[in-house]
Structures are given as structure tokens and as C-alpha cells.
N, C-alpha and C positions, 0 to 999 in steps of 0.2 A: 475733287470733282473734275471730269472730264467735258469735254464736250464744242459745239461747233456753232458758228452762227452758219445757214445755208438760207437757199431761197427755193423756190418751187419754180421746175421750170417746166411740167407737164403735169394736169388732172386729165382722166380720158376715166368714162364711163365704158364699164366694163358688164357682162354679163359674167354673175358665178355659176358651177356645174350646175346647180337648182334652178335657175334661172331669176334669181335675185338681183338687181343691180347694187354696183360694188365702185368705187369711185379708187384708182391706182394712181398713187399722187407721188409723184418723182422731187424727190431734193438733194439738191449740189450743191455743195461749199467753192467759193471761190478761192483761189491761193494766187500765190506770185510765181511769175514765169520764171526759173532762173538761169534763162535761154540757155544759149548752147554753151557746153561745158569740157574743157580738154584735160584730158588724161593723157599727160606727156610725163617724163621726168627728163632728166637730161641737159646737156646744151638746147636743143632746140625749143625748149620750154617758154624764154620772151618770145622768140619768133611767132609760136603757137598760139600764144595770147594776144598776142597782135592783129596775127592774121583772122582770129575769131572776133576780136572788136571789131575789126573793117567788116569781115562778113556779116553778126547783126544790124550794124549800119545799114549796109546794102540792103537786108532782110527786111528791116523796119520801113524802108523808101517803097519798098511794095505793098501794097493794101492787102491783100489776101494772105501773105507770111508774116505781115508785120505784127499782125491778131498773133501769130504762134508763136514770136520771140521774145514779146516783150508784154507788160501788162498782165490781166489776171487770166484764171485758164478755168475753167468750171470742173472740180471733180466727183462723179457721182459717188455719192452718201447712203440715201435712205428711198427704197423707195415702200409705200406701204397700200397696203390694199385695207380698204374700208366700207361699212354700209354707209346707210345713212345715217342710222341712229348711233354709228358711232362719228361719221362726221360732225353731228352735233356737240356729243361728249366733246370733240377739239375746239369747239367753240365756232360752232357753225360753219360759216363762209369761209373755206381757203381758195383763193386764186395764184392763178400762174403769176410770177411775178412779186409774189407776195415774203418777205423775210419770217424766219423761224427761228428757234434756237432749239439745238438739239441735246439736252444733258442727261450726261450718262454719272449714275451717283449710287452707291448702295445695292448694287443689282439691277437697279432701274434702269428704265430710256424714256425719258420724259420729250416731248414736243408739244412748246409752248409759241403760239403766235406773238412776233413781235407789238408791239403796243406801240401804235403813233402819239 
């Protein structure tokens, strides 16, 4: 069995060609950064790891790069287009914010709301 825990990071009501409403619900799994990475061989090889340690240091002491070098990263996953009656089928209420698991088994792709 394959599969991902992700979270919902947008619902947006949608209008389909019919003029139906249709709920487009986005999920991204989070992963780890595994910031910046050198492709050297060589002598200069410690050098290079060095200088790449010092630079995500530097990276991380800034609020706005330190998000990109270190910590998790969101990659998008799934996004799915749904009515109502099959938003119920998922068990009603999903919100932004909210954890998922997405398994893929048999041919399937099951997405099941986390249980608090």
C-alpha cells in the first residue's frame, strides 16, 4: 500500500459548465527541506560544504529565506473537484486546514478524513 498524509490548503466554490456548484479542494503533503545541496567532486569538495553550512546559517537568520532552507515545504498532491452530494459521500465538512490521508492500494485512491 502506497500513500501520503497531506492537509487541505484551499476549498473555493466553483461553478461547473452546467452551472452546478462544485467545491475544488487542494491537498499538499508536507516533506523536509533538504536545503541547499553541492555537487562538487574533487579537492574542493570540504571547502564546498563548508561554505554551504555558513551560507544556510546566514539563510535561516533571515525570516523570509529561512521558510526555504530549513523546515517543511508543502508539495502539491491532489487536487479534486466535487459536488455536493459527493462532498457528503467524504463525510461531509472538509475545511482548509484540516489533515487527510490519501491511500493508494489495489487500483484505488481512497481519501479518508483524519479522526481527532
Amino acid at each position: 500500500m502506497a500513500g501520503f498524509k497531506g492537509y487541505v490548503v484551499s476549498k473555493t466554490l466553483v461553478m461547473d459548465p452546467f452551472g452546478g456548484r462544485m467545491f475544488k479542494i487542494d491537498i499538499v503533503e508536507e516533506r523536509e527541506n533538504p536545503g541547499l545541496i553541492a555537487a562538487t567532486s574533487g579537492e574542493s569538495t570540504g571547502l564546498t560544504r563548508d561554505m554551504l553550512e555558513m551560507m544556510q546559517n546566514i539563510f535561516r537568520s533571515i525570516p523570509m529565506l529561512g521558510q526555504m532552507v530549513s523546515g517543511k515545504i508543502p508539495v502539491p498532491r491532489v487536487t479534486l473537484m466535487l459536488t455536493e452530494e459527493e462532498m457528503e459521500e467524504l463525510g461531509g465538512k472538509i475545511d482548509v486546514g484540516e489533515y487527510v490521508y490519501v491511500k493508494i492500494q489495489g487500483g484505488k485512491i481512497e481519501i479518508l478524513k483524519e479522526e481527532h
